[in-house]
C-alpha positions in Angstrom: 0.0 0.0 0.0 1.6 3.4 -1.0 2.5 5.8 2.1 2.2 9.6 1.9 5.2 10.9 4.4 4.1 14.3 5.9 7.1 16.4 7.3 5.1 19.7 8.8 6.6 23.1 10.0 4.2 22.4 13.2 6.3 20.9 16.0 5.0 19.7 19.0 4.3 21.6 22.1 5.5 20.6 25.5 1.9 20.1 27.7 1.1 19.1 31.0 2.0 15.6 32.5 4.8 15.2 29.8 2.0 14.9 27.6 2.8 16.7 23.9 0.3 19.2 22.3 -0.6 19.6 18.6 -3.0 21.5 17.4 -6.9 20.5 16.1 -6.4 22.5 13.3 -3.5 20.4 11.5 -5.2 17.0 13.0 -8.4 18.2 11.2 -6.2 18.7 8.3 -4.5 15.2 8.4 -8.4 14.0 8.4 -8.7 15.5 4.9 -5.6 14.0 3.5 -7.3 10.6 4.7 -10.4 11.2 2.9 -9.0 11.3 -0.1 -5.6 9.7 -0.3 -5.9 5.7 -1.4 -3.1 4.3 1.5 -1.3 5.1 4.8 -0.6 8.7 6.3 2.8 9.0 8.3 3.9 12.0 9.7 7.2 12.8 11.3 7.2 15.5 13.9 10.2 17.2 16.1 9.2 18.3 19.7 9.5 22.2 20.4 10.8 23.5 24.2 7.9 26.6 24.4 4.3 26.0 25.1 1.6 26.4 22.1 0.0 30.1 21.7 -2.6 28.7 19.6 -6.3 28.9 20.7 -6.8 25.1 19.3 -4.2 23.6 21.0 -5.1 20.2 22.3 -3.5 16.9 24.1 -1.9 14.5 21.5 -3.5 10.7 21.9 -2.1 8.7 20.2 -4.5 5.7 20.0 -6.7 8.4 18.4 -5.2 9.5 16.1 -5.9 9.9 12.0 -2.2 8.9 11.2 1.0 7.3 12.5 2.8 10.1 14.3 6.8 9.7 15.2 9.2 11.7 16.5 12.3 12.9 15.1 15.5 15.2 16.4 17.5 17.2 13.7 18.0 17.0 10.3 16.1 14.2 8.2 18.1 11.1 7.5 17.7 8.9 3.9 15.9 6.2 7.0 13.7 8.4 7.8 12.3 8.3 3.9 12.6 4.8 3.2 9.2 3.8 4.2 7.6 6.7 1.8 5.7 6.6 -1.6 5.9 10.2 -1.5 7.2 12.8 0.5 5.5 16.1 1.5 7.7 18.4 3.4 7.5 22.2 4.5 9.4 24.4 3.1 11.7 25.0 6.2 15.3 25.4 6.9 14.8 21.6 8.7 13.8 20.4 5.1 16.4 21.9 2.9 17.9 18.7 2.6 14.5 16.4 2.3 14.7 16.9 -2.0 17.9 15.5 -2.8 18.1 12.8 -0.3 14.5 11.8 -1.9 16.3 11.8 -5.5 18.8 10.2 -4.0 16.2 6.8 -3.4 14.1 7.7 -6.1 11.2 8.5 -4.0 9.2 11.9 -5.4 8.8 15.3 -3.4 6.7 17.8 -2.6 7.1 20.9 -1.2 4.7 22.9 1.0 5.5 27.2 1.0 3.4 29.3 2.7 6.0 32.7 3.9 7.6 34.6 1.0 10.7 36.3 1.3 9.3 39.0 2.1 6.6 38.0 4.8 9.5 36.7 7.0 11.2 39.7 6.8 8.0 41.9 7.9 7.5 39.0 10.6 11.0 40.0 12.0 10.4 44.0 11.6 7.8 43.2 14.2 10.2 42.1 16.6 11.2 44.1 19.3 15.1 43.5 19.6 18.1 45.7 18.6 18.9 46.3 15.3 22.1 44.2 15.1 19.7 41.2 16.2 17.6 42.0 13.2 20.3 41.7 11.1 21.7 38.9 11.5 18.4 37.5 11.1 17.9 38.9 7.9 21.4 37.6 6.5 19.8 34.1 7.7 16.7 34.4 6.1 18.4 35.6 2.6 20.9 32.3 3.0 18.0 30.3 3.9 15.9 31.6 0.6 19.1 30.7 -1.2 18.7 27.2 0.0 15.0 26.5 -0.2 15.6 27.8 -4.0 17.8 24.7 -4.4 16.2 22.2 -2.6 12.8 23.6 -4.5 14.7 23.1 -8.2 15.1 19.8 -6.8 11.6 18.8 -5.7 9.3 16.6 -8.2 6.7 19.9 -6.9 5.9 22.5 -4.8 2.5 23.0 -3.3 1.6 26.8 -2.5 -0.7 27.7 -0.3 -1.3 31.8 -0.9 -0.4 33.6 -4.1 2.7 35.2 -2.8 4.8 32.0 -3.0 3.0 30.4 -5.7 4.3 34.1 -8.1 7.7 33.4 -5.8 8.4 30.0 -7.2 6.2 28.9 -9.5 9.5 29.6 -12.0 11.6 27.7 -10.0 9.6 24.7 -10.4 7.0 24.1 -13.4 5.2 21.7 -11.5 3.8 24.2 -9.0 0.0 24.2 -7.1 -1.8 27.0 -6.1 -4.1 26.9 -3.2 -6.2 28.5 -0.7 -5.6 26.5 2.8 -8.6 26.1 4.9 -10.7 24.0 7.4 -14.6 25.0 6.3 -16.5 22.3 4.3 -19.3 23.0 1.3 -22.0 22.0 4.5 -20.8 25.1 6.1 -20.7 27.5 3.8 -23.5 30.3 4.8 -26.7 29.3 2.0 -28.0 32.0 -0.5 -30.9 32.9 0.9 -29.2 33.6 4.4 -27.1 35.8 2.8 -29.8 37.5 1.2 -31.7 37.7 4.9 -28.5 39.4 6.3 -28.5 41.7 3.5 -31.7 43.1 4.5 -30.0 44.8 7.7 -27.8 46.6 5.1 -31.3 48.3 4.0 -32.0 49.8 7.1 -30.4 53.0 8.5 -28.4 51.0 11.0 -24.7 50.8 12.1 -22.0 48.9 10.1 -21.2 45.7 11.8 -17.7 45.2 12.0 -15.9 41.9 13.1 -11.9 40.9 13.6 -11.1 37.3 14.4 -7.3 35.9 15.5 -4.8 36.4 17.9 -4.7 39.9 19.6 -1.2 40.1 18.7 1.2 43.5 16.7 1.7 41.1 14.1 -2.1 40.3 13.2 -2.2 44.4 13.6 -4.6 43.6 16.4 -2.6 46.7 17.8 -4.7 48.7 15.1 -8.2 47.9 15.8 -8.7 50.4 18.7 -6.8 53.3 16.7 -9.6 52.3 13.7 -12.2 52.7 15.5 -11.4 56.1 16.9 -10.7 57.3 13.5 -14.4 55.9 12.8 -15.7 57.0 15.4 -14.2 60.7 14.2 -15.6 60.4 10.7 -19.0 59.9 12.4 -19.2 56.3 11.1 -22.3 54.3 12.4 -20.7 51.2 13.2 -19.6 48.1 15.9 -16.9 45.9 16.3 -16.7 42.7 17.3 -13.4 41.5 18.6 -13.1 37.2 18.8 -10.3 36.1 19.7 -7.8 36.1 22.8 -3.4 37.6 23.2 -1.1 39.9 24.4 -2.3 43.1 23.9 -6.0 41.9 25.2 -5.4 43.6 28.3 -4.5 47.1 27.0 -7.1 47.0 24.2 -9.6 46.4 27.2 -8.8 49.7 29.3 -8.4 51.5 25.1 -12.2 50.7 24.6 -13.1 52.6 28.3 -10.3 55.3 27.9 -11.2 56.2 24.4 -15.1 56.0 24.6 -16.0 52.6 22.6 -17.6 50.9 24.6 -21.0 51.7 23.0 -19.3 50.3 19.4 -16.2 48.1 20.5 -16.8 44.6 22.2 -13.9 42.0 22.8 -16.2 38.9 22.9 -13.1 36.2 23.7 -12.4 33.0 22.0 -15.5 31.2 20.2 -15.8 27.6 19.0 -14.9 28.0 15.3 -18.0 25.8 13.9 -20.7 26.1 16.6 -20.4 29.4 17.7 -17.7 31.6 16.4 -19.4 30.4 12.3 -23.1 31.5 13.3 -21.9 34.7 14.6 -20.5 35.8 11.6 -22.9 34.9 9.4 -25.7 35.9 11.5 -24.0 39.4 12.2 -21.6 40.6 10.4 -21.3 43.0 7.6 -17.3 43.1 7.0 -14.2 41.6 8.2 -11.4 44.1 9.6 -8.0 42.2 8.5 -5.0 44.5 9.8 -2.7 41.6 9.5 1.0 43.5 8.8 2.8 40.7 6.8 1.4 38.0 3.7 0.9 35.1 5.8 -1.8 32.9 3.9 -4.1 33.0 6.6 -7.3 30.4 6.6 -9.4 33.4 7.9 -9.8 34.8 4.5 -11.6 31.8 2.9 -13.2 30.8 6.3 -14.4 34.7 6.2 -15.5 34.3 2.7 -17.2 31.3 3.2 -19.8 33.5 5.5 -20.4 36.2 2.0 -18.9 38.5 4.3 -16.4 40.6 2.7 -12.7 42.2 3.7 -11.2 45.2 3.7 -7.3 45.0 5.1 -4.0 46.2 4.5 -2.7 45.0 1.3 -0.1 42.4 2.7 0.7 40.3 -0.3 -1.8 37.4 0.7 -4.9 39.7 0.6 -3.7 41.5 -2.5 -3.0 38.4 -3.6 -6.5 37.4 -3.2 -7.9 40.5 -4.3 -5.9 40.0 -8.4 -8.1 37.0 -8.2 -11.6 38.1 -6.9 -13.6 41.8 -6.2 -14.2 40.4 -2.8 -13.5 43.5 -0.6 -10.8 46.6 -0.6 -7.4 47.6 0.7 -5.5 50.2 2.1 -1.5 50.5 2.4 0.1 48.8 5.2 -0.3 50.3 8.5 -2.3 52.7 7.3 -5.4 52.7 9.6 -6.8 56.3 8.7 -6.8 55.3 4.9 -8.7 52.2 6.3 -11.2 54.0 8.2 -11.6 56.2 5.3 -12.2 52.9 2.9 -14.7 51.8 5.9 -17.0 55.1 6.0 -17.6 54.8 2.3 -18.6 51.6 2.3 -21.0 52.4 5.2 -22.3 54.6 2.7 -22.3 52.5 -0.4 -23.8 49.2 0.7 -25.1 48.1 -2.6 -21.2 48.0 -3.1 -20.9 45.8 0.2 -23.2 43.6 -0.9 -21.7 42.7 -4.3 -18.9 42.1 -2.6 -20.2 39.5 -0.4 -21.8 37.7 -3.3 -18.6 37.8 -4.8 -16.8 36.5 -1.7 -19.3 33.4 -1.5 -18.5 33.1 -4.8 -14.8 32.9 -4.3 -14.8 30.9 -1.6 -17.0 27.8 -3.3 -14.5 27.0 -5.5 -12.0 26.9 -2.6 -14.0 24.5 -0.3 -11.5 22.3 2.2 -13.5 19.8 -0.2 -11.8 21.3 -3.4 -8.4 22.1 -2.4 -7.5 18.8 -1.0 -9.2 16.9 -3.8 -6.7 19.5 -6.0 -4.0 18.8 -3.5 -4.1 14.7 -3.7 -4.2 14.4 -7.7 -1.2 16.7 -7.5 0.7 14.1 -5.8 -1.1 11.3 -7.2 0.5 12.0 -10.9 3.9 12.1 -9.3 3.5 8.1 -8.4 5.5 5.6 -10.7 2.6 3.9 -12.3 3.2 0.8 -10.2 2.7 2.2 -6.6 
């Protein structure tokens, strides 16, 4: 039976009881790959020293789960392969060597990119260290681009989740995927004639319902969301924001809201259950998705958001603008600036036949990027990369 060989960027978490933690998201994901891959799933993982920041992390049991899970220490080793039909590996400096050591025993591979050159280096501008720190991590991260370009020419493909990779690399390696990564099936996908229902709030003379969903973190521009809406609140903008979602800067933003007058319009509403609570709310009550995200990361909330015919404006990191070449699902405004953003916001409060096309388109967009489609997509990929006898 032909084995599909996952080596992830994810590592696993240190939990309690010397118990590891992984998250639901990339189990859930693992579960797709199942559906529609004809063999075994085994996934080698390396074990992290810092605790998990993400809102889904859970226990690993391994009785349970969707795949054979082992562990591994450093750099991958030809033994490590052996037992694979085909390799998928992240594109990560632990990978550089995965490509040629699979040509090496005649075993195809594929890589995963999601973070552009550039993404990683607006990851490390929001770092808070001293400059000579941030440059010697930018000399690593141009080495390390030098590296993934070989171990890319090498590859039998590259899978690319987000346009800003896929334009990055697509030359490198003819055999390259594009895709929009996320977890939200066809069944959850917000129907037509809810839409429509939703729409009807837009006819009434009645505040903008904003919503922002992710870690409260500088680098998701969660920082941003308070100086939004004062400038909203300045252009006399009828509108409220929903904040989901839990971080750092939670705290601060808290005593912003009471210091700043918001509490009327701004609400921090916590972490929600992605499908039976944080889903409904969206598509219940929500007119457009704030995205202040500062660098390209390729992000499931822009599909998942879709998904809901909610549109987006954001700043134009290259994943949204990336998004934006492909569909007229929402606007953008230059990075970091929030007053353009506001300013993008207020006309759209006042435009909402505009707002509304642009939720049909999202829905739109998002069908043909169901979890349903892309890993159908992904699967074939690596299925015409088998020697016709596996």
């Amino acid at each position: 039976m032909k084995t599909l060989l996952i080596l992830p960027t994810l590592v696993l978490s240190p939990g309690k009881n010397g118990k590891h933690q992984i998250t639901k998201k990339f189990v859930d994901g693992i579960f797709q790959y199942k559906q529609y891959w004809q063999g075994e799933i085994e996934v080698l993982m390396r074990v992290g020293n810092k605790q998990s920041t993400n809102l889904d992390a859970m226990d690993v049991d391994y009785e349970t789960l969707p795949f054979k899970l082992g562990i591994i220490q450093g750099q991958i080793r030809a033994d490590d392969l052996k037992s694979a039909s085909i390799v998928l590996a992240s594109g990560t400096h632990e990978n550089n060597n995965v490509s040629a050591l699979s040509q090496s025993l005649h075993i195809p591979c594929v890589y995963i990119t999601e973070y552009s050159l550039k993404t990683n280096f607006q990851i490390i501008n929001t770092f808070k260290i001293n400059f000579l720190l941030k440059l010697r991590k930018w000399f690593w991260l141009l080495n390390q681009e030098f590296k993934l370009k070989k171990a890319l020419k090498k590859a039998s493909g590259i899978q690319c989740n987000g346009t800003p990779t896929y334009e990055a690399y697509h030359k490198i390696n003819a055999n390259a995927l594009l895709y929009f990564d996320n977890r939200i099936s066809l069944d959850k996908f917000i129907s037509l004639e809810h839409l429509n229902t939703r729409f009807k709030y837009l006819d009434q003379d009645t505040p903008l319902r904003l919503a922002f969903s992710g870690r409260l973190i500088e680098i998701k521009g969660a920082d941003h969301l308070i100086k939004l809406a004062i400038e909203l609140k300045r252009l006399n903008t009828p509108f409220t924001m929903s904040i989901f979602g839990s971080g750092q800067l939670a705290e601060k933003m808290t005593s912003d809201i009471v210091a700043y007058g918001l509490t009327e319009q701004v609400k921090l509403e916590g972490v929600l259950d992605f499908e039976t609570e944080l889903l409904p709310r969206i598509q219940n009550s929500v007119d457009l998705f704030v995205c202040c995200h500062r660098q390209g990361d390729p992000s499931c909330t822009y599909i998942e958001t879709l998904a809901c015919g909610v549109p987006i404006v954001g700043y134009a990191n290259e994943a949204f603008a990336g998004i934006l070449k492909y569909a007229e699902i929402g606007l953008s405004a230059p990075m970091d600036d929030y007053v353009k953003l506001a300013r993008i916001i207020n006309t759209l409060a006042e435009d909402r036949d505009k707002l509304k096309n642009f939720g049909l388109n999202a829905l739109s967009f998002a069908k043909e990027h169901t979890v349903e489609n892309v890993f159908i997509k992904r699967i074939k990929h690596l299925d015409n990369l088998l020697p016709n006898e596996t």
